[in-house]
N, C-alpha and C positions, 0 to 999 in steps of 0.2 A: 540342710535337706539334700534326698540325693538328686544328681543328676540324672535325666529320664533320658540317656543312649537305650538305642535298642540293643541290647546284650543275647548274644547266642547261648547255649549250652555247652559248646565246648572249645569257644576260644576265649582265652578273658583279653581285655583291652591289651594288656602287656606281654601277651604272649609272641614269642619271635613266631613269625608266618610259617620258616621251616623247619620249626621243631612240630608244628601242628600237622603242617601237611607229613612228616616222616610218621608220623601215628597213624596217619589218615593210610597208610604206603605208598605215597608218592613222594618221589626226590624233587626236594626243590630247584630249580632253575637260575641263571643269575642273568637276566634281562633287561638291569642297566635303569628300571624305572619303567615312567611312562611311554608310551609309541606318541611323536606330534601326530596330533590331526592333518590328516592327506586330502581329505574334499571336505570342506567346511561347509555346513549348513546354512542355506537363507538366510538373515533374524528377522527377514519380515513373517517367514511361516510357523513362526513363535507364538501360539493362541494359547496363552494361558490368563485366565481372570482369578482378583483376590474376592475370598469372599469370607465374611464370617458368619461362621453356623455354630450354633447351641450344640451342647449337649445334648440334649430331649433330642436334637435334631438328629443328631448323627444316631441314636439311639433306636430311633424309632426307624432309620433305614435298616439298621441292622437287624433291628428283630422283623422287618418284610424282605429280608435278603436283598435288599439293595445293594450292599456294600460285602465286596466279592474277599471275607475272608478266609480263602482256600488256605492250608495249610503249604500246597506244594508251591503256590503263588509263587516265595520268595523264601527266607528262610520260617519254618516256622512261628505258629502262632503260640500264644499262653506260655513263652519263654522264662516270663518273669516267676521270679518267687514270690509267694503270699507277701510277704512282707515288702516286697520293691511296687507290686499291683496298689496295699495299701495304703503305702506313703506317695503314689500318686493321686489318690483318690484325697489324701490328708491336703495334696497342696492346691485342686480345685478349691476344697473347701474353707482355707486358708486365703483363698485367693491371688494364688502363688501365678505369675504369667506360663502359659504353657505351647513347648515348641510345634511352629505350623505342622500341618501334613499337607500331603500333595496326594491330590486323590487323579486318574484317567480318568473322563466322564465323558469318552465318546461314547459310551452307551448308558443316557441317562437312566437307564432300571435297572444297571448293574454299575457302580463306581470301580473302579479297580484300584487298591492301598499302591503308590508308589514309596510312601516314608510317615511309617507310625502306624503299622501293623500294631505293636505291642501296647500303645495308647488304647485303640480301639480296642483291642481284644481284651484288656483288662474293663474298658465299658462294657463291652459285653457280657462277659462275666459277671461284674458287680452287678447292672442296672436291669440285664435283661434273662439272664439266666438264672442272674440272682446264687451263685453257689462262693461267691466270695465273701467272709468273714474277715472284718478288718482284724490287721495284726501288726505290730511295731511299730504303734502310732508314737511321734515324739512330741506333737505339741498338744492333739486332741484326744490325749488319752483316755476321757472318757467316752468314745465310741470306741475305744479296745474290745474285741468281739463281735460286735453288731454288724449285719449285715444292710442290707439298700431298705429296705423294708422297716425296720427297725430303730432309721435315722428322726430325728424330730423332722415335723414336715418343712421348718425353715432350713435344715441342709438340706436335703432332698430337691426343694426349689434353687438355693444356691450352686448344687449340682448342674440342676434342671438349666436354667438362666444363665452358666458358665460360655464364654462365646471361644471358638479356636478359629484361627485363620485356615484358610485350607484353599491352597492353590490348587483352583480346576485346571487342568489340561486338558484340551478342548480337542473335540471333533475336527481331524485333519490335518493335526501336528504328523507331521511325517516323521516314521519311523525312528529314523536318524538322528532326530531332536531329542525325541523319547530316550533312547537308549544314550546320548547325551547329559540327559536331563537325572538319568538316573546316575550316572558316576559319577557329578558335579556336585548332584546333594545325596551324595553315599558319605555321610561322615562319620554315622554312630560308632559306639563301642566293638561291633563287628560288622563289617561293611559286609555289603553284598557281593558275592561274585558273581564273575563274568557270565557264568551258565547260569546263575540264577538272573538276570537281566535277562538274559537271550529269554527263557523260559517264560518270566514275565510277560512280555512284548511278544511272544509269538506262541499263543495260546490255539491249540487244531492240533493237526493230524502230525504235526512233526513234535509234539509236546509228548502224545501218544504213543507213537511210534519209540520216542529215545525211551519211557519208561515201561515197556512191554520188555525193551531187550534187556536193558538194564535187570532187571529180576527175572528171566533166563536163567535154568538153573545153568546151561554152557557156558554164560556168560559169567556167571559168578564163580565156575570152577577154575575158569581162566586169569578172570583179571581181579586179584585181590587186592582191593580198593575199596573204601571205604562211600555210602553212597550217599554222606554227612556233603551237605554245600553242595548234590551235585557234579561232585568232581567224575561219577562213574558215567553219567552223562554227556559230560565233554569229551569224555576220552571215545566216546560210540561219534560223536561228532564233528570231531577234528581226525577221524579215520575217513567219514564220509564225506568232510570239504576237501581233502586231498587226494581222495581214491576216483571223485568225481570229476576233478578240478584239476588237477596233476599238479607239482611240483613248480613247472614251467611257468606255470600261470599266478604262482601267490606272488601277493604284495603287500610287505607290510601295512597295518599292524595286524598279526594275528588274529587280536582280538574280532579287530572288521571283519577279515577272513574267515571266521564263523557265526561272526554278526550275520552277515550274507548269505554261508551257506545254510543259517536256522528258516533266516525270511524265506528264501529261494525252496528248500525241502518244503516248507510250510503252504507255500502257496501257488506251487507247479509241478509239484514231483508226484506222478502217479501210483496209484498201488501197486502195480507192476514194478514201479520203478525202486519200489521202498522194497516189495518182498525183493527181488534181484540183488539189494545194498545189505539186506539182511544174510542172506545164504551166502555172498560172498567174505562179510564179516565172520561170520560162524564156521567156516570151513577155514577161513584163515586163521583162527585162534586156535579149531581143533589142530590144524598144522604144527603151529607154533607151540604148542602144550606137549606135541610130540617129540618135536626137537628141542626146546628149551628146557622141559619138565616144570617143575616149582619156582625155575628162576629167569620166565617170560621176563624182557623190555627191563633188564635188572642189570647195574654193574655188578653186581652179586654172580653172576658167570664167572667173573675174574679174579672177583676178590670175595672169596666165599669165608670170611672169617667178618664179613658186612651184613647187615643186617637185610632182608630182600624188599629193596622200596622199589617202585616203576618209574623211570625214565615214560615224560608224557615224547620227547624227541625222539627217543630210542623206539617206543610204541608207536609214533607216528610213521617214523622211515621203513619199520621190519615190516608192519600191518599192510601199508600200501601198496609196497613190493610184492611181496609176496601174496597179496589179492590179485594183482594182473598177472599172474601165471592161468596159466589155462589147468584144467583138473590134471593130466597126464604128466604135466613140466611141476605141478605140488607135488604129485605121488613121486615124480623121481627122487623129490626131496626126501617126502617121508619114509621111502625107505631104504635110503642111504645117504642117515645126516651125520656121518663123523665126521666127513672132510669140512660137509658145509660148518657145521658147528665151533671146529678147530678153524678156520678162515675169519668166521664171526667174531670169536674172541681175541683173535689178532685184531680183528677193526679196531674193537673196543679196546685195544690196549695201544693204538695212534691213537696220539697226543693231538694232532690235529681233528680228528673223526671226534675223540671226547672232548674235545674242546666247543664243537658243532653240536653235542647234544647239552653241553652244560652251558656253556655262555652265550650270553646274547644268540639264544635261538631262535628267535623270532628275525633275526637277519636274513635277506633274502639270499645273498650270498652263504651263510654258513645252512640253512634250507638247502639250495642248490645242491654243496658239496658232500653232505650227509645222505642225501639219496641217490648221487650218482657212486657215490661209496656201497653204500649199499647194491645197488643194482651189478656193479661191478663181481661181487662173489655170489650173486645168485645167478649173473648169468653164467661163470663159470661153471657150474654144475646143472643146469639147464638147458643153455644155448639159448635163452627166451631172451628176445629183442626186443629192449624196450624202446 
Protein backbone atom coordinates (compact mmCIF):
# COMPACT_ATOMS: atom_id res chain seq x y z
CA UNK A 1 0.00 0.00 0.00
CA UNK A 2 1.31 3.53 -0.41
CA UNK A 3 2.59 5.52 2.13
CA UNK A 4 0.41 8.69 2.88
CA UNK A 5 3.51 11.66 2.97
CA UNK A 6 2.13 14.75 2.08
CA UNK A 7 3.58 15.21 -1.41
CA UNK A 8 3.78 18.59 -3.24
CA UNK A 9 3.38 19.27 -6.98
CA UNK A 10 6.60 19.98 -7.79
CA UNK A 11 9.19 18.49 -5.52
CA UNK A 12 9.28 14.65 -5.59
CA UNK A 13 10.91 13.08 -2.25
CA UNK A 14 14.22 12.60 -4.10
CA UNK A 15 14.68 15.53 -5.76
CA UNK A 16 18.11 17.40 -4.78
CA UNK A 17 16.69 20.89 -2.80
CA UNK A 18 19.16 22.83 -5.38
CA UNK A 19 18.21 21.78 -8.53
CA UNK A 20 14.44 22.76 -7.38
CA UNK A 21 15.21 25.88 -6.15
CA UNK A 22 17.55 26.80 -9.51
CA UNK A 23 13.86 26.23 -11.50
CA UNK A 24 12.24 28.15 -8.83
CA UNK A 25 15.49 31.17 -9.79
CA UNK A 26 16.91 31.09 -6.92
CA UNK A 27 20.72 29.91 -6.27
CA UNK A 28 21.10 27.69 -3.50
CA UNK A 29 23.06 28.49 -0.57
CA UNK A 30 25.51 26.20 1.43
CA UNK A 31 24.53 26.79 5.30
CA UNK A 32 26.17 23.85 6.74
CA UNK A 33 22.60 22.27 8.02
CA UNK A 34 20.80 23.23 10.92
CA UNK A 35 21.18 26.71 13.25
CA UNK A 36 21.29 25.08 17.27
CA UNK A 37 18.72 26.52 19.06
CA UNK A 38 19.80 29.94 20.96
CA UNK A 39 16.93 30.59 23.67
CA UNK A 40 15.09 27.24 24.31
CA UNK A 41 11.53 27.23 25.13
CA UNK A 42 9.90 26.27 28.66
CA UNK A 43 8.49 22.48 28.28
CA UNK A 44 6.25 23.42 31.01
CA UNK A 45 4.36 25.77 28.29
CA UNK A 46 3.92 22.68 26.16
CA UNK A 47 -0.25 22.35 26.11
CA UNK A 48 -0.82 19.88 23.77
CA UNK A 49 -3.71 17.02 24.58
CA UNK A 50 -4.04 13.42 22.63
CA UNK A 51 -7.40 13.00 21.50
CA UNK A 52 -9.12 10.52 19.11
CA UNK A 53 -11.74 11.74 16.84
CA UNK A 54 -13.90 9.97 14.06
CA UNK A 55 -14.25 10.46 10.87
CA UNK A 56 -17.93 11.71 10.82
CA UNK A 57 -16.05 13.86 13.40
CA UNK A 58 -13.58 15.57 11.52
CA UNK A 59 -16.15 15.68 8.68
CA UNK A 60 -18.82 17.27 9.94
CA UNK A 61 -16.21 20.23 11.15
CA UNK A 62 -15.35 20.54 7.94
CA UNK A 63 -18.32 20.86 6.10
CA UNK A 64 -19.36 23.93 9.24
CA UNK A 65 -15.81 25.42 8.43
CA UNK A 66 -14.40 24.45 11.49
CA UNK A 67 -11.42 23.30 10.17
CA UNK A 68 -9.35 26.27 8.52
CA UNK A 69 -8.49 24.53 5.06
CA UNK A 70 -7.01 27.62 3.42
CA UNK A 71 -5.17 26.73 0.58
CA UNK A 72 -2.36 29.62 1.19
CA UNK A 73 -2.41 28.07 5.12
CA UNK A 74 0.78 25.97 4.13
CA UNK A 75 1.44 24.46 1.02
CA UNK A 76 -1.44 23.72 -0.87
CA UNK A 77 -4.58 21.75 -0.56
CA UNK A 78 -6.04 18.65 -2.98
CA UNK A 79 -2.26 17.88 -4.01
CA UNK A 80 -2.87 14.34 -4.36
CA UNK A 81 -3.83 12.52 -7.46
CA UNK A 82 -7.22 10.51 -7.82
CA UNK A 83 -5.66 7.51 -7.39
CA UNK A 84 -3.20 8.30 -4.10
CA UNK A 85 -6.83 10.34 -2.45
CA UNK A 86 -8.27 6.74 -3.33
CA UNK A 87 -6.06 4.34 -2.02
CA UNK A 88 -6.29 6.30 1.21
CA UNK A 89 -9.86 6.03 1.43
CA UNK A 90 -9.12 1.97 0.47
CA UNK A 91 -6.94 1.79 3.72
CA UNK A 92 -9.61 3.31 6.14
CA UNK A 93 -11.74 0.81 4.85
CA UNK A 94 -9.19 -1.87 4.98
CA UNK A 95 -8.57 -0.81 8.34
CA UNK A 96 -5.15 0.08 7.60
CA UNK A 97 -3.80 2.32 10.97
CA UNK A 98 -3.50 5.99 9.83
CA UNK A 99 -0.80 8.80 10.65
CA UNK A 100 -1.86 11.32 13.63
CA UNK A 101 -2.49 15.03 12.60
CA UNK A 102 -1.88 17.83 14.75
CA UNK A 103 -4.46 20.38 14.54
CA UNK A 104 -3.95 24.50 16.62
CA UNK A 105 -7.21 24.71 18.51
CA UNK A 106 -6.66 27.96 20.17
CA UNK A 107 -9.73 29.05 18.54
CA UNK A 108 -12.19 26.23 19.20
CA UNK A 109 -14.58 27.46 15.80
CA UNK A 110 -11.86 27.37 13.70
CA UNK A 111 -8.98 24.45 14.08
CA UNK A 112 -5.99 25.35 12.06
CA UNK A 113 -4.13 21.97 9.97
CA UNK A 114 -0.52 21.95 11.32
CA UNK A 115 0.20 18.13 9.52
CA UNK A 116 -2.38 16.22 7.25
CA UNK A 117 -3.78 18.96 5.37
CA UNK A 118 -3.78 16.33 2.39
CA UNK A 119 -5.64 13.45 4.77
CA UNK A 120 -8.35 16.01 5.39
CA UNK A 121 -8.75 17.55 2.19
CA UNK A 122 -9.04 14.25 0.41
CA UNK A 123 -12.10 13.75 3.40
CA UNK A 124 -13.36 16.57 2.12
CA UNK A 125 -13.54 15.75 -1.14
CA UNK A 126 -14.83 12.27 -0.89
CA UNK A 127 -17.25 12.63 2.09
CA UNK A 128 -18.48 16.13 2.00
CA UNK A 129 -18.26 17.45 -1.49
CA UNK A 130 -18.56 14.12 -2.61
CA UNK A 131 -16.76 14.83 -6.24
CA UNK A 132 -14.17 11.99 -5.73
CA UNK A 133 -14.59 8.75 -7.60
CA UNK A 134 -12.50 5.97 -6.39
CA UNK A 135 -9.83 4.82 -8.73
CA UNK A 136 -6.61 2.38 -8.42
CA UNK A 137 -8.08 0.33 -5.90
CA UNK A 138 -5.71 -2.78 -5.27
CA UNK A 139 -7.40 -4.68 -2.81
CA UNK A 140 -11.28 -3.40 -2.90
CA UNK A 141 -11.55 -3.54 -6.39
CA UNK A 142 -14.95 -3.73 -6.52
CA UNK A 143 -15.76 -0.07 -5.46
CA UNK A 144 -13.54 0.84 -8.54
CA UNK A 145 -15.60 3.96 -9.63
CA UNK A 146 -18.10 4.58 -6.88
CA UNK A 147 -18.08 7.48 -5.25
CA UNK A 148 -19.06 8.20 -0.94
CA UNK A 149 -22.62 7.98 -1.81
CA UNK A 150 -22.70 4.76 -3.63
CA UNK A 151 -20.69 2.68 -0.93
CA UNK A 152 -22.74 -0.16 0.81
CA UNK A 153 -24.01 1.60 4.03
CA UNK A 154 -21.44 -1.03 6.04
CA UNK A 155 -18.29 1.11 4.53
CA UNK A 156 -19.87 4.21 4.74
CA UNK A 157 -20.28 3.50 8.66
CA UNK A 158 -16.72 1.73 8.71
CA UNK A 159 -15.52 5.15 7.15
CA UNK A 160 -17.88 6.90 9.58
CA UNK A 161 -16.51 4.90 12.92
CA UNK A 162 -12.79 5.15 11.75
CA UNK A 163 -10.93 7.00 14.78
CA UNK A 164 -7.31 9.20 14.05
CA UNK A 165 -5.43 10.48 16.82
CA UNK A 166 -5.07 14.20 16.56
CA UNK A 167 -2.86 16.30 18.77
CA UNK A 168 -4.56 19.52 20.01
CA UNK A 169 -2.41 22.38 20.66
CA UNK A 170 -3.87 24.23 22.91
CA UNK A 171 -4.65 27.89 23.72
CA UNK A 172 -1.37 29.71 24.94
CA UNK A 173 1.33 27.50 23.67
CA UNK A 174 3.60 30.38 22.81
CA UNK A 175 4.73 31.17 19.65
CA UNK A 176 7.99 29.73 19.73
CA UNK A 177 6.71 26.16 20.64
CA UNK A 178 4.52 26.48 17.67
CA UNK A 179 6.92 27.22 15.11
CA UNK A 180 9.12 24.55 17.02
CA UNK A 181 6.52 22.05 16.91
CA UNK A 182 6.04 22.54 13.32
CA UNK A 183 9.90 21.75 12.17
CA UNK A 184 10.13 18.83 14.51
CA UNK A 185 7.04 17.20 12.90
CA UNK A 186 7.82 18.49 9.30
CA UNK A 187 8.90 15.08 7.89
CA UNK A 188 6.63 14.26 4.85
CA UNK A 189 7.53 13.74 1.26
CA UNK A 190 8.02 17.57 0.98
CA UNK A 191 8.40 19.41 4.14
CA UNK A 192 7.23 22.77 4.79
CA UNK A 193 9.24 25.79 4.40
CA UNK A 194 10.49 28.35 6.56
CA UNK A 195 7.87 31.08 5.03
CA UNK A 196 5.27 28.69 4.94
CA UNK A 197 5.68 28.22 8.93
CA UNK A 198 6.05 31.95 9.41
CA UNK A 199 2.89 32.38 7.32
CA UNK A 200 1.04 29.74 9.23
CA UNK A 201 1.69 31.13 12.76
CA UNK A 202 1.18 34.71 11.93
CA UNK A 203 -2.02 34.94 10.09
CA UNK A 204 -3.16 39.40 10.09
CA UNK A 205 -1.97 42.13 8.56
CA UNK A 206 1.68 41.11 7.81
CA UNK A 207 0.25 37.72 5.89
CA UNK A 208 -1.58 40.62 3.97
CA UNK A 209 0.76 42.83 3.52
CA UNK A 210 3.82 40.19 2.03
CA UNK A 211 0.89 39.01 -0.54
CA UNK A 212 -0.33 42.38 -1.81
CA UNK A 213 3.34 43.03 -2.79
CA UNK A 214 4.20 39.94 -3.90
CA UNK A 215 1.62 40.22 -6.93
CA UNK A 216 2.76 43.86 -7.68
CA UNK A 217 3.06 43.99 -11.10
CA UNK A 218 6.80 46.09 -10.03
CA UNK A 219 7.39 43.58 -8.10
CA UNK A 220 7.13 40.85 -10.36
CA UNK A 221 9.08 42.76 -13.19
CA UNK A 222 11.80 42.89 -10.80
CA UNK A 223 12.38 39.90 -8.91
CA UNK A 224 11.86 36.71 -11.22
CA UNK A 225 11.06 34.16 -8.63
CA UNK A 226 8.97 31.79 -8.60
CA UNK A 227 5.89 32.37 -5.97
CA UNK A 228 5.73 28.18 -5.57
CA UNK A 229 6.61 27.56 -1.41
CA UNK A 230 6.63 31.23 -0.89
CA UNK A 231 9.98 31.75 -1.52
CA UNK A 232 8.81 35.42 -3.20
CA UNK A 233 7.50 36.20 0.11
CA UNK A 234 10.67 35.63 2.10
CA UNK A 235 12.65 37.47 -0.09
CA UNK A 236 9.90 40.88 0.59
CA UNK A 237 10.83 39.68 4.25
CA UNK A 238 14.26 39.19 4.84
CA UNK A 239 14.64 42.88 2.89
CA UNK A 240 12.18 44.11 5.84
CA UNK A 241 13.98 42.40 8.99
CA UNK A 242 17.32 43.83 7.88
CA UNK A 243 16.31 47.29 6.45
CA UNK A 244 14.42 47.54 9.87
CA UNK A 245 16.89 45.88 12.15
CA UNK A 246 20.21 46.68 10.49
CA UNK A 247 23.01 44.39 9.89
CA UNK A 248 24.54 45.22 13.52
CA UNK A 249 21.84 43.85 15.12
CA UNK A 250 21.17 40.08 13.60
CA UNK A 251 21.87 36.97 15.25
CA UNK A 252 21.96 33.85 14.22
CA UNK A 253 19.74 31.71 13.22
CA UNK A 254 18.32 33.56 10.30
CA UNK A 255 15.62 31.47 10.39
CA UNK A 256 14.59 33.27 14.17
CA UNK A 257 15.69 36.47 12.54
CA UNK A 258 12.34 36.43 10.41
CA UNK A 259 10.68 34.29 12.76
CA UNK A 260 10.72 37.59 14.76
CA UNK A 261 10.60 40.07 12.40
CA UNK A 262 6.98 38.11 10.70
CA UNK A 263 5.63 38.13 14.76
CA UNK A 264 6.90 41.73 15.38
CA UNK A 265 5.46 43.28 11.59
CA UNK A 266 2.37 41.39 12.48
CA UNK A 267 1.56 42.67 15.68
CA UNK A 268 3.12 46.35 16.11
CA UNK A 269 3.88 47.69 12.86
CA UNK A 270 1.54 50.47 11.86
CA UNK A 271 -0.01 51.17 8.47
CA UNK A 272 2.14 54.03 8.14
CA UNK A 273 4.82 52.03 8.95
CA UNK A 274 4.13 49.20 6.30
CA UNK A 275 3.09 51.76 3.53
CA UNK A 276 6.86 53.62 4.43
CA UNK A 277 8.65 49.71 4.16
CA UNK A 278 6.67 49.41 0.80
CA UNK A 279 7.68 52.63 -1.10
CA UNK A 280 11.14 52.13 0.18
CA UNK A 281 11.20 48.52 -1.15
CA UNK A 282 9.68 49.72 -4.62
CA UNK A 283 11.87 52.44 -5.32
CA UNK A 284 14.85 50.32 -4.34
CA UNK A 285 14.03 47.47 -6.93
CA UNK A 286 12.92 50.23 -9.49
CA UNK A 287 16.86 51.44 -8.78
CA UNK A 288 18.29 48.27 -9.03
CA UNK A 289 16.25 47.29 -12.38
CA UNK A 290 17.98 50.29 -13.57
CA UNK A 291 21.53 49.51 -12.78
CA UNK A 292 21.38 45.80 -12.97
CA UNK A 293 18.92 45.32 -15.91
CA UNK A 294 17.76 41.39 -16.19
CA UNK A 295 20.49 40.38 -14.07
CA UNK A 296 19.35 41.96 -10.47
CA UNK A 297 21.14 40.00 -7.02
CA UNK A 298 22.65 37.29 -10.01
CA UNK A 299 26.21 35.97 -10.28
CA UNK A 300 25.13 36.13 -13.92
CA UNK A 301 26.78 39.88 -13.93
CA UNK A 302 30.04 38.07 -14.10
CA UNK A 303 29.43 35.08 -15.62
CA UNK A 304 27.00 35.79 -18.21
CA UNK A 305 27.33 32.35 -20.03
CA UNK A 306 25.22 31.03 -16.30
CA UNK A 307 21.98 30.77 -16.20
CA UNK A 308 20.26 34.08 -14.20
CA UNK A 309 19.22 32.57 -10.66
CA UNK A 310 18.89 35.27 -7.45
CA UNK A 311 21.45 35.20 -4.82
CA UNK A 312 18.78 35.45 -1.53
CA UNK A 313 22.60 37.17 0.34
CA UNK A 314 23.31 39.14 -2.74
CA UNK A 315 19.49 40.56 -2.62
CA UNK A 316 19.67 40.97 0.85
CA UNK A 317 23.06 43.18 1.02
CA UNK A 318 22.29 45.33 -2.36
CA UNK A 319 18.27 45.93 -1.28
CA UNK A 320 19.26 47.17 2.27
CA UNK A 321 21.89 49.44 1.24
CA UNK A 322 20.68 50.79 -1.12
CA UNK A 323 17.09 51.64 0.66
CA UNK A 324 19.05 53.79 3.27
CA UNK A 325 20.21 56.26 0.62
CA UNK A 326 17.92 59.21 0.79
CA UNK A 327 16.09 59.81 -2.85
CA UNK A 328 19.02 62.57 -4.15
CA UNK A 329 22.11 59.92 -2.99
CA UNK A 330 19.66 56.90 -5.40
CA UNK A 331 19.25 59.27 -8.23
CA UNK A 332 23.02 59.98 -8.12
CA UNK A 333 23.26 56.31 -8.69
CA UNK A 334 20.71 56.06 -11.19
CA UNK A 335 22.16 58.31 -13.35
CA UNK A 336 25.50 57.50 -13.32
CA UNK A 337 25.89 53.68 -12.84
CA UNK A 338 28.92 52.57 -14.89
CA UNK A 339 31.44 53.20 -12.18
CA UNK A 340 29.10 51.88 -9.66
CA UNK A 341 28.23 48.86 -11.72
CA UNK A 342 32.00 48.14 -12.76
CA UNK A 343 33.01 48.33 -8.57
CA UNK A 344 30.03 45.88 -8.00
CA UNK A 345 31.21 43.22 -10.25
CA UNK A 346 34.59 43.45 -8.82
CA UNK A 347 32.86 42.79 -5.36
CA UNK A 348 31.31 39.77 -6.86
CA UNK A 349 34.53 38.58 -8.26
CA UNK A 350 36.30 38.63 -4.37
CA UNK A 351 36.65 35.30 -3.45
CA UNK A 352 36.15 36.46 -0.03
CA UNK A 353 32.68 38.82 -0.62
CA UNK A 354 31.49 35.38 -2.74
CA UNK A 355 32.24 33.25 -0.31
CA UNK A 356 29.98 35.56 2.27
CA UNK A 357 26.95 35.26 -0.17
CA UNK A 358 27.46 31.49 -0.87
CA UNK A 359 28.57 29.78 2.22
CA UNK A 360 27.39 29.54 5.54
CA UNK A 361 25.54 32.92 5.08
CA UNK A 362 23.51 32.89 7.72
CA UNK A 363 27.11 33.53 9.77
CA UNK A 364 26.97 36.66 11.74
CA UNK A 365 30.42 37.43 10.87
CA UNK A 366 30.16 36.62 7.00
CA UNK A 367 26.44 38.96 7.42
CA UNK A 368 28.88 41.62 8.95
CA UNK A 369 31.49 41.61 6.19
CA UNK A 370 28.97 41.36 3.00
CA UNK A 371 27.33 44.59 3.87
CA UNK A 372 30.07 46.66 5.09
CA UNK A 373 31.50 45.42 1.61
CA UNK A 374 28.77 46.56 0.10
CA UNK A 375 28.36 49.80 1.76
CA UNK A 376 31.94 50.50 1.12
CA UNK A 377 31.28 51.14 -3.12
CA UNK A 378 28.12 52.81 -2.68
CA UNK A 379 29.46 55.16 -0.36
CA UNK A 380 32.00 55.74 -2.75
CA UNK A 381 29.81 57.19 -5.30
CA UNK A 382 27.54 58.79 -2.83
CA UNK A 383 29.31 59.98 0.20
CA UNK A 384 26.02 58.53 2.27
CA UNK A 385 27.15 57.58 5.74
CA UNK A 386 26.15 54.87 6.85
Amino acid sequence: MTEYNEYSEDISSCEEPAAYLERQGIEAEKDGGEQDIVTPFDPKKVEIAVEQITIYGLAARIEDDAIDLMPEFQRQSNLWSNTKMSQLIESILIRLPLPAMYMDVANDDKWVVVDGLQRLSTIKKFMVDKKLVLKGMEFLKELEGKSFDELDRMFQRRIYETNITVFKIKKGTPKKVLTSLFHRINTGGTKLTAQEIRHALNQGQVTEFLKRISEEDWFRECIQVSPKRMLNKELILRFMAFYNNGYENYKPSLQQFLDDEMESLNEQATADELALLEDKFKKTLELSKNIFNNKMFSKALIHPERKVTLNRSLFETTTVNLALLSDDEQRILKNSPVGFLSDYKELLNNSDFNSAITEKTNNKDNVKYRHKEMQKIITKYTRHAY
